[in-house]
Structure formats: C-alpha cells, structure tokens
PDB file as gemmi writes it, atoms N, CA and C in Angstrom:
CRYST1    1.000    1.000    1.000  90.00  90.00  90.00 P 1                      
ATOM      1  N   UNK A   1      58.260  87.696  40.164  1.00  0.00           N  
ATOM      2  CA  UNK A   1      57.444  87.539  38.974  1.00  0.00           C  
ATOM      3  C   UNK A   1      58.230  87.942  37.726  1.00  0.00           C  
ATOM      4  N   UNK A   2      58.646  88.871  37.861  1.00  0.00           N  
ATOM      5  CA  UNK A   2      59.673  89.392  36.594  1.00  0.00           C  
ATOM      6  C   UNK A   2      60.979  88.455  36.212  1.00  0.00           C  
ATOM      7  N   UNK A   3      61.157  88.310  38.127  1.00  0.00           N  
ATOM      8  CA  UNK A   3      62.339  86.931  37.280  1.00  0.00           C  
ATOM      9  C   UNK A   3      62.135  85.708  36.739  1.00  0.00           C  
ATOM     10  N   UNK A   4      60.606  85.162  37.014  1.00  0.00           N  
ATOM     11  CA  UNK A   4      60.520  84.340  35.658  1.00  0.00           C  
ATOM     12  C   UNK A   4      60.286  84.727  34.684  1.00  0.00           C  
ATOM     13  N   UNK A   5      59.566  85.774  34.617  1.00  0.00           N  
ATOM     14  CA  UNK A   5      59.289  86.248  32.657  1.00  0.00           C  
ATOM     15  C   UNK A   5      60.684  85.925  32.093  1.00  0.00           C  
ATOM     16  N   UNK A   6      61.884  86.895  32.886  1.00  0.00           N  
ATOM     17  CA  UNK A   6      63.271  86.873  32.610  1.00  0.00           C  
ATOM     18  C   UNK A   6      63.823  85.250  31.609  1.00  0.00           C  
ATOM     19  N   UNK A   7      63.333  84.331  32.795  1.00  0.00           N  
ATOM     20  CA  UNK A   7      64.104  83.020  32.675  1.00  0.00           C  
ATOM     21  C   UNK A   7      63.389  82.579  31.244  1.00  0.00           C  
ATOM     22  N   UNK A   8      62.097  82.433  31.187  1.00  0.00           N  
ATOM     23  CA  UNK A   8      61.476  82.233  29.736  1.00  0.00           C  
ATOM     24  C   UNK A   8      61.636  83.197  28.485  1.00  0.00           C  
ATOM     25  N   UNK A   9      62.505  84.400  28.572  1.00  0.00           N  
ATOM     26  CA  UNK A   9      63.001  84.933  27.362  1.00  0.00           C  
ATOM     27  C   UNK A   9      64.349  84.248  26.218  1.00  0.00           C  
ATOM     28  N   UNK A  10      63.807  84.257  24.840  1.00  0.00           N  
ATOM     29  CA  UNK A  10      63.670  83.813  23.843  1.00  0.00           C  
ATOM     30  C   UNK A  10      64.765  85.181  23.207  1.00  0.00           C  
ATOM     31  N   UNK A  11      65.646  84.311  22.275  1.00  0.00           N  
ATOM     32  CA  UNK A  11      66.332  85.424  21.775  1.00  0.00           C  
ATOM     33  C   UNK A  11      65.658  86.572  21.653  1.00  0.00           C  
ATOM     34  N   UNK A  12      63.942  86.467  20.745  1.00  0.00           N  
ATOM     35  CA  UNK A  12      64.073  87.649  20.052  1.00  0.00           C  
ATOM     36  C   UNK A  12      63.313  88.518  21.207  1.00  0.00           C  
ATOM     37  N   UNK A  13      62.946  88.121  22.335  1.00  0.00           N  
ATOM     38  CA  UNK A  13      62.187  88.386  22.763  1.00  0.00           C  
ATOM     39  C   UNK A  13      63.133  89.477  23.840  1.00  0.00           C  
ATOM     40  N   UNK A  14      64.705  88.601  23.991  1.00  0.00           N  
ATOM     41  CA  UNK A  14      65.889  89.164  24.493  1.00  0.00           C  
ATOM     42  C   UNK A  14      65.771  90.600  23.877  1.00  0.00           C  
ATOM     43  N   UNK A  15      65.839  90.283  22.394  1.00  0.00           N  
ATOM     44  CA  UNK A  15      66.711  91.651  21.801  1.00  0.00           C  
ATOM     45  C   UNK A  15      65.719  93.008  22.090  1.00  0.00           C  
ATOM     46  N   UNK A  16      64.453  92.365  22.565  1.00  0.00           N  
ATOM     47  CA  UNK A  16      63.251  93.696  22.386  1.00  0.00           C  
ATOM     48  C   UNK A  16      63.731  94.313  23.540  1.00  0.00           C  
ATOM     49  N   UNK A  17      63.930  93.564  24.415  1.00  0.00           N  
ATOM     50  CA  UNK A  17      64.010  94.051  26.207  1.00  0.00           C  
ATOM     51  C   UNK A  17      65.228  95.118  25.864  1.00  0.00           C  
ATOM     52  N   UNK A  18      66.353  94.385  25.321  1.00  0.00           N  
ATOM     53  CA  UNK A  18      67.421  95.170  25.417  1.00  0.00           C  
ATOM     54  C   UNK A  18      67.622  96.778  24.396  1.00  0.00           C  
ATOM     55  N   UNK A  19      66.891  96.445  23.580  1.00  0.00           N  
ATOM     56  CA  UNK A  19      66.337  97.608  22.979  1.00  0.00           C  
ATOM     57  C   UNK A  19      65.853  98.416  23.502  1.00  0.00           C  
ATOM     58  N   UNK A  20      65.159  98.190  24.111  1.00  0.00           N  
ATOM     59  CA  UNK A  20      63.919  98.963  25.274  1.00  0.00           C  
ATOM     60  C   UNK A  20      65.235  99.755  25.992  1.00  0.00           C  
ATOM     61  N   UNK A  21      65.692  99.014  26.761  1.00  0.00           N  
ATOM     62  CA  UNK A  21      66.520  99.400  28.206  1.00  0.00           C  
ATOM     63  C   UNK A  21      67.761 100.777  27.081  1.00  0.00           C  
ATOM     64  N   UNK A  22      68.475 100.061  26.063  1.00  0.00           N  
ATOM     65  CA  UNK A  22      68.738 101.181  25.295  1.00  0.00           C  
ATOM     66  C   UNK A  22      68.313 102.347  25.296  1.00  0.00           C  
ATOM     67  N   UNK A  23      67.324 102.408  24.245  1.00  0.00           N  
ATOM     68  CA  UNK A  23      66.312 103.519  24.181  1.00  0.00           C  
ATOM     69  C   UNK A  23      65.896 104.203  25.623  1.00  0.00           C  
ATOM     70  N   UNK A  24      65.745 103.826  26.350  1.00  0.00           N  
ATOM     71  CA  UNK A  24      64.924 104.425  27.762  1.00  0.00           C  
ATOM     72  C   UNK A  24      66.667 105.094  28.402  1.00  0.00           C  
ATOM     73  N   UNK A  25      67.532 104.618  28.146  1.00  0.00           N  
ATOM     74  CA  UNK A  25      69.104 104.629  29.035  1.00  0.00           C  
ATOM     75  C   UNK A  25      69.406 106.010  28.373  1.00  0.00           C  
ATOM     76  N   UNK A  26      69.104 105.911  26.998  1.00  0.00           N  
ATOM     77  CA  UNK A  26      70.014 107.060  26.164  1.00  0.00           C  
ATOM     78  C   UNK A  26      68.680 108.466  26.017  1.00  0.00           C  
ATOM     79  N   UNK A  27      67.412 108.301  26.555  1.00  0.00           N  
ATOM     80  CA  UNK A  27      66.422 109.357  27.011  1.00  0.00           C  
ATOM     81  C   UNK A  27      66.280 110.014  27.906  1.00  0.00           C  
ATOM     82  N   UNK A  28      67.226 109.187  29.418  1.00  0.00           N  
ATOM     83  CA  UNK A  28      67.116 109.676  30.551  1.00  0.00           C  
ATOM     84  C   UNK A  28      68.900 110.483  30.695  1.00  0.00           C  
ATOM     85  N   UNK A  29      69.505 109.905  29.486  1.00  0.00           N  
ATOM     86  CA  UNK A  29      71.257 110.777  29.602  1.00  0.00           C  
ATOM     87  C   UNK A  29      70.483 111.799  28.885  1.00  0.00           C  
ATOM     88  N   UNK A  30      69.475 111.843  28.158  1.00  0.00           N  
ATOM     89  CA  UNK A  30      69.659 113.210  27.634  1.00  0.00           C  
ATOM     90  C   UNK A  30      68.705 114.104  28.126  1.00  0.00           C  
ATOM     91  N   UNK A  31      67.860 113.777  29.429  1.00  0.00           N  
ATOM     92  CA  UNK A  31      67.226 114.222  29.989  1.00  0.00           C  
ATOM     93  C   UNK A  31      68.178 115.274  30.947  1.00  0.00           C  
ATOM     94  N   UNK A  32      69.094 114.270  31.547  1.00  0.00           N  
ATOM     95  CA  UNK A  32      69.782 114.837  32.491  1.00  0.00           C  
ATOM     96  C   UNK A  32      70.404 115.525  32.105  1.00  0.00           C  
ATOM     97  N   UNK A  33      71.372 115.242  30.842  1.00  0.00           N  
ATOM     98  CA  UNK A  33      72.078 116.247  30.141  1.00  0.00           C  
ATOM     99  C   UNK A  33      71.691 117.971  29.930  1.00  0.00           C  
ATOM    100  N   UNK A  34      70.501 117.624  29.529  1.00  0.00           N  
ATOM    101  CA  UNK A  34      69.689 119.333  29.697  1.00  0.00           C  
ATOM    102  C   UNK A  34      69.170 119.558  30.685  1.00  0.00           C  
ATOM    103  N   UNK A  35      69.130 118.685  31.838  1.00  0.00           N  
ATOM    104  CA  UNK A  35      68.721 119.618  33.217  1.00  0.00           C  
ATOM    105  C   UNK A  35      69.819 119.948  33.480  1.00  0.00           C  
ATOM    106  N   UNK A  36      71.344 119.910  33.514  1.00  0.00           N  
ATOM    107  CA  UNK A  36      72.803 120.306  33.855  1.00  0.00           C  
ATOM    108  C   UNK A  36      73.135 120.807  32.668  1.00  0.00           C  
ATOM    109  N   UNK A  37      72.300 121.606  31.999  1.00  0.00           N  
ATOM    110  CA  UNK A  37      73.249 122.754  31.064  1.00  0.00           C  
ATOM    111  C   UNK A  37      72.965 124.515  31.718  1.00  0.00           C  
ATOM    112  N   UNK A  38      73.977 125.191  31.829  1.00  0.00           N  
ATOM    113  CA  UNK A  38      74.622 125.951  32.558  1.00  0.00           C  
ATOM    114  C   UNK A  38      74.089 127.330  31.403  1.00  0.00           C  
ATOM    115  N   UNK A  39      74.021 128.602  32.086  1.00  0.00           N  
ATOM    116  CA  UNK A  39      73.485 129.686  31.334  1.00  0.00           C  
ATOM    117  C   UNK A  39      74.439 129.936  30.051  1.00  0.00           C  
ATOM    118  N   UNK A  40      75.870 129.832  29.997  1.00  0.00           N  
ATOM    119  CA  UNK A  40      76.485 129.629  28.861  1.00  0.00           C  
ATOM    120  C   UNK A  40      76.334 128.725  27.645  1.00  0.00           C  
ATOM    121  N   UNK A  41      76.080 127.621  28.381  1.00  0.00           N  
ATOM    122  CA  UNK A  41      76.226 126.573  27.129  1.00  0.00           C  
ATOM    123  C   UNK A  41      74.429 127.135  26.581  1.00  0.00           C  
ATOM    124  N   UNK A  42      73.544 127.210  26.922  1.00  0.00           N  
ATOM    125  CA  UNK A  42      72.258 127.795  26.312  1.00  0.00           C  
ATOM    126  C   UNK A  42      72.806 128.804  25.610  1.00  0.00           C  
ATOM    127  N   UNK A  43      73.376 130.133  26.160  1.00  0.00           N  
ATOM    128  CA  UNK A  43      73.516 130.821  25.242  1.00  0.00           C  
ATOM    129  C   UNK A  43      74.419 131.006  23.742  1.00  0.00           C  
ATOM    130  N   UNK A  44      75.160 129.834  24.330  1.00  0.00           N  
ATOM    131  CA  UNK A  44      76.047 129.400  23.125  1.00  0.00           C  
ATOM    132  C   UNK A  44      75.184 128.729  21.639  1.00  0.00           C  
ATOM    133  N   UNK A  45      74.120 127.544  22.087  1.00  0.00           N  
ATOM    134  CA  UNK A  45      73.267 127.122  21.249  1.00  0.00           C  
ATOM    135  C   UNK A  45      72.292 127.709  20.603  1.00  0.00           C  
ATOM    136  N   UNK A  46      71.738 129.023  21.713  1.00  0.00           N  
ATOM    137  CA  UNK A  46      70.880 130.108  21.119  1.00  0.00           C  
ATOM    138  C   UNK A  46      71.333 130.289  19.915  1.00  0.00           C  
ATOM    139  N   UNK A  47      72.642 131.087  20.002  1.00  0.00           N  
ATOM    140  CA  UNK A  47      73.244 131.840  18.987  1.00  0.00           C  
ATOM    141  C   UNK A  47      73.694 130.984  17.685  1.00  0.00           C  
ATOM    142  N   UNK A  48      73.759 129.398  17.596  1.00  0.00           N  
ATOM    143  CA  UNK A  48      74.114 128.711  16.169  1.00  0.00           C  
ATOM    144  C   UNK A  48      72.888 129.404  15.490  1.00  0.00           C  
ATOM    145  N   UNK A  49      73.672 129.935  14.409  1.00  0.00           N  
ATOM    146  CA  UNK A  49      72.672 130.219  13.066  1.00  0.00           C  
ATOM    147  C   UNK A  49      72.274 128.804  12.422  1.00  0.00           C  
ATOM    148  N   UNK A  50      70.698 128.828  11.895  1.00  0.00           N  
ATOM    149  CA  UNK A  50      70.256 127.664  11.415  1.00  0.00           C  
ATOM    150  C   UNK A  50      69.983 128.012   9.662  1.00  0.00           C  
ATOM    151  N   UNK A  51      70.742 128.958   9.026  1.00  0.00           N  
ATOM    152  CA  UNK A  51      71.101 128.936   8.039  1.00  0.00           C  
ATOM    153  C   UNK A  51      72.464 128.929   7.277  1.00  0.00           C  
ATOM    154  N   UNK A  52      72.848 128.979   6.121  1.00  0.00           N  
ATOM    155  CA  UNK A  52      74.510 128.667   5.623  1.00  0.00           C  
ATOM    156  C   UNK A  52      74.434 130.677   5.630  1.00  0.00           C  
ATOM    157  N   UNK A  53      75.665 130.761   5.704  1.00  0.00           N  
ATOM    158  CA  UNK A  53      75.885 131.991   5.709  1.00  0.00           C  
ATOM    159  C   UNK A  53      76.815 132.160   4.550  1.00  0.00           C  
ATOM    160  N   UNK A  54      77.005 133.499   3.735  1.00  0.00           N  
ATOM    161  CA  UNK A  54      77.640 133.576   2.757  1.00  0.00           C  
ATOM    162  C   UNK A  54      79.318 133.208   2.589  1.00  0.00           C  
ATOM    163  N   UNK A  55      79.467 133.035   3.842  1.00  0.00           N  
ATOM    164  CA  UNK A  55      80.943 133.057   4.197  1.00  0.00           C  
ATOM    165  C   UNK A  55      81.189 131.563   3.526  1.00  0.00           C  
ATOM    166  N   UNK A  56      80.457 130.418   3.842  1.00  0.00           N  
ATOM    167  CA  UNK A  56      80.585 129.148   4.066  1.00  0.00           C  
ATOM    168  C   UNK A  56      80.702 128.494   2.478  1.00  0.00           C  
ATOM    169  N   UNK A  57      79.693 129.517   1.826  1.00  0.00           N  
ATOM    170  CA  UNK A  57      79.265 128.358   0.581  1.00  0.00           C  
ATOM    171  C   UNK A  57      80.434 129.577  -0.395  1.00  0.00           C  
TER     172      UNK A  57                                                      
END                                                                             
C-alpha cells in the first residue's frame, strides 16, 4: 500500500516526505546522542556558565 502512495508522489509532495524523514533522522541522532552521554560529558555541560563573564567582554 505504501508502495503505491510512493509511485504517485509529485515533486512537492516528494520534498514533504523527505523533509519529514530529515527531521525525524536528525531527532532520533539526538535522542541517542543523549542516551550515550557519559557522567563526564554531563558534568562538563553542567558547569558552562550561561552568562558573559568579566573576563570575556
């Protein structure tokens, strides 16, 4: 069934799918990405200060 929807796609109808599959591809790398971060790299990100510090400016 899907492989005919497939066969009747239309450029623009192409670009949505592939958008989709994008978006969903680069949600599940960054899913995984933070289930495989390690007690260091957390504590490394803890610690970025989220203000400029006097040093900088």
């Amino acid at each position: 069934m899907f492989k005919q929807h497939l066969a009747g796609v239309t450029g623009y109808d192409a670009y949505l799918i592939f958008s989709l599959l994008i978006f969903l591809l680069f949600f599940i790398a960054v899913a995984v990405r933070l289930w495989f971060f390690d007690k260091k790299e957390i504590n490394y990100l803890k610690n970025i200060p989220l203000e400029k510090s006097d040093i900088e400016q």
